[in-house]
C-alpha positions in Angstrom: 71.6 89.0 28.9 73.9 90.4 26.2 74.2 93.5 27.8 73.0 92.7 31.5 75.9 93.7 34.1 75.5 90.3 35.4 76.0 88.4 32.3 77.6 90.6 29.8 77.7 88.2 27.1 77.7 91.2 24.1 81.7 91.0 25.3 82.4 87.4 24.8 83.5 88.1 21.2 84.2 91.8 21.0 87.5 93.1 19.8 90.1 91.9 22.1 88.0 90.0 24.2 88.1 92.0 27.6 85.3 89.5 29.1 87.1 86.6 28.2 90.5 88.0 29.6 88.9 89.0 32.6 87.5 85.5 33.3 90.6 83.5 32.4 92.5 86.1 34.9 89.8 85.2 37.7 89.7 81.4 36.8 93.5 81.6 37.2 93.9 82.9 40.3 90.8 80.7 41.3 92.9 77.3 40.8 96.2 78.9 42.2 94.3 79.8 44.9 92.2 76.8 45.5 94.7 74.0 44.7 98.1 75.1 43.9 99.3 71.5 43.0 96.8 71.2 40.2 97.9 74.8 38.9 101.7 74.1 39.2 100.8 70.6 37.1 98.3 72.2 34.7 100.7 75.4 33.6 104.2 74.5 34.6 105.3 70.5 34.4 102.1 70.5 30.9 103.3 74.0 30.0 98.9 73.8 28.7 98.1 77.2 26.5 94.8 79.1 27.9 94.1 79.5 24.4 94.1 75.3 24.2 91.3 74.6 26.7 90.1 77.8 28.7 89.6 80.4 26.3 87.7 77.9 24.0 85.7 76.8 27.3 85.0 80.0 27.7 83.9 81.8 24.7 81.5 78.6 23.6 79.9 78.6 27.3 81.1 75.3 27.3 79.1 74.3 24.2 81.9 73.0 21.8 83.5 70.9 24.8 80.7 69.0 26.9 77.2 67.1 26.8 74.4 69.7 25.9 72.4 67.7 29.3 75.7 68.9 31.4 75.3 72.5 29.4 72.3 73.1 30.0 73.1 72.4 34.2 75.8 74.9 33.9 73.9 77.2 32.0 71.1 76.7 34.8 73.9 77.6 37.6 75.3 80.7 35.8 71.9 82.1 35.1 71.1 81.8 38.9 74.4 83.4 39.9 76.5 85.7 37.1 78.9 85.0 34.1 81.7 85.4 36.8 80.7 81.9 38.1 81.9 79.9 35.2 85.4 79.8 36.9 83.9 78.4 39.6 82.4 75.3 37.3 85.5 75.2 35.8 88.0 75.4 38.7 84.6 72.1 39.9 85.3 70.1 36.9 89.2 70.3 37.1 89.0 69.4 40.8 86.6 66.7 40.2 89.3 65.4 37.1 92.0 65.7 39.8 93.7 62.6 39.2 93.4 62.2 35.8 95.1 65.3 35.1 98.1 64.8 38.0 98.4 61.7 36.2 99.7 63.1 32.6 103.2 63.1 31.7 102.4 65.4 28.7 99.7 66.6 26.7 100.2 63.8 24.2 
C-alpha cells in the first residue's frame, strides 16, 4: 500500500507533501463543483485555512478527527476504491453536516 499506485501512502508525509496537495486540490474542486454554496461559505464568508481541517483530515486518514468504528468504514471504502476517494468521503461528510456548517457566523 505505501507504494501501490492506488494508494500511495509512502507520499502522505514526504517532503512537501505532493500527495496531500494533490488531494486537497481534487477535494476542492470536488465541493466547488458539487455544491458551490457550501464552498463559497466554507472558504469565503469562514475564510477556513486547509491547513485547519483538510490537510489534518488528510494526512491522519481521518484518525486524529473521527470514531475509530467510522475509520475503520472509511478505511474499508478507500481500500475497495483508491486514496483518490477520500475527497469523496469528505466532500459526504460536509454535505451530510450541511446545515450545521451554513449555519456558522464564524469559526468561533
Amino acid at each position: 500500500m505505501m507504494i501501490n499506485p492506488k494508494f500511495l501512502l509512502y507520499y502522505i508525509n514526504s517532503d512537501q507533501m505532493p500527495l496531500v496537495k494533490l488531494l486537497e486540490f481534487i477535494w476542492i474542486n470536488e465541493i466547488k463543483f458539487k455544491v458551490p454554496v457550501l464552498f463559497n461559505h466554507i472558504y469565503n464568508k469562514l475564510e477556513v485555512q486547509n491547513a485547519i481541517w483538510i490537510t489534518k483530515i488528510i494526512m491522519t486518514l481521518f484518525l486524529y478527527s473521527f470514531h475509530l468504528n467510522n475509520v475503520c468504514r472509511f478505511w474499508d471504502y478507500l481500500l475497495a476504491n483508491s486514496i483518490f476517494d477520500i475527497s469523496a468521503i469528505i466532500c459526504s461528510l460536509i454535505v451530510a453536516n450541511r446545515c450545521k456548517i451554513l449555519g456558522m457566523e464564524d469559526l468561533h
